[in-house]
C-alpha positions as CSV (number, residue, x, y, z in Angstrom):
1,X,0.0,0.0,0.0
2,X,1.4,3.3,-1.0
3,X,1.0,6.3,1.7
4,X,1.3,9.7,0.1
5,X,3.7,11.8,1.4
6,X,2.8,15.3,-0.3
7,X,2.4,18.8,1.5
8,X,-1.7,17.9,1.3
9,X,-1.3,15.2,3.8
10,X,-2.9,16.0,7.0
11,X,-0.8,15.8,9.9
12,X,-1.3,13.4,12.6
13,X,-1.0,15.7,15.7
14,X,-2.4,18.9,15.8
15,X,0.9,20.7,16.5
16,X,2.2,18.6,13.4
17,X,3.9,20.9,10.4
18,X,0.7,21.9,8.3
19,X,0.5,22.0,4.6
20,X,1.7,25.1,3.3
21,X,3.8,25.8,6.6
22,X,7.4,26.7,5.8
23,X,10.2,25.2,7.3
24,X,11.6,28.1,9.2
25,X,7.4,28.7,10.2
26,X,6.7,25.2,12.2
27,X,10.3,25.9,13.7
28,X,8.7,29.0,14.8
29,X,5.8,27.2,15.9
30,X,7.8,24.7,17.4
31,X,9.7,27.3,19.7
32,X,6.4,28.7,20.7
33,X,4.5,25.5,22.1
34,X,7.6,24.4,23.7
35,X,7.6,27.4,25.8
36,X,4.5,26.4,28.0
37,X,3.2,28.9,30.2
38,X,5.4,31.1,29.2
39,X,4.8,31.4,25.6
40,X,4.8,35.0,23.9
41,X,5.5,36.0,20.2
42,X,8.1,38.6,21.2
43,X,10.0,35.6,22.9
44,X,9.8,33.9,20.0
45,X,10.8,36.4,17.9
46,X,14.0,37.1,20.1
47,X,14.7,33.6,20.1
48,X,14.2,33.2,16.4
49,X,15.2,36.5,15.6
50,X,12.2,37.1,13.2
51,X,10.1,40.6,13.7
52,X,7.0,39.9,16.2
53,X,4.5,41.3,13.1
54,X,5.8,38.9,10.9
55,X,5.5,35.9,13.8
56,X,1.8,37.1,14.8
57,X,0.9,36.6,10.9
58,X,1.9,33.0,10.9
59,X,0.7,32.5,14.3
60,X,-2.8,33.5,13.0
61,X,-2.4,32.1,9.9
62,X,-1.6,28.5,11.2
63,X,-3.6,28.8,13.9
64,X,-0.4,28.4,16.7
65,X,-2.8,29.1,19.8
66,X,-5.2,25.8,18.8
67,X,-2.3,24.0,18.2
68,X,-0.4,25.1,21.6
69,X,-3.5,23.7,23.6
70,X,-3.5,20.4,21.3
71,X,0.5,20.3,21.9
72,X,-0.1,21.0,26.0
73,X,-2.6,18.2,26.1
């Protein structure tokens, strides 16, 4: 049996890398869940050094809050 593995493949996990999601946007993401209680977009941004407008964009875009609670669970 053959399992696609294109970029329209839903992910598994909610916190997963989503389709259309950039590398260097789920590694984003990925800073951001892993910050629990703490988690902010301008610590993210320092951490990534990426501007927090550009951060809150694909935060909003691929839906990071959801997917924080979904990763915290």
């Amino acid at each position: 049996m053959h399992i696609p593995t294109n970029s329209l493949v839903k992910p598994t996990n909610q916190w997963e890398r989503r389709p259309g999601e950039s590398a260097k946007a789920y590694a984003a993401a990925r800073v951001y869940f892993e910050l629990g209680a703490r988690r902010s977009i301008e610590v993210v941004a320092q951490r990534c050094r990426r501007s927090s407008s550009l951060l809150r964009r694909w935060s909003g875009h691929f839906q990071w809050v959801k997917r924080a609670v979904a990763y915290d669970a």
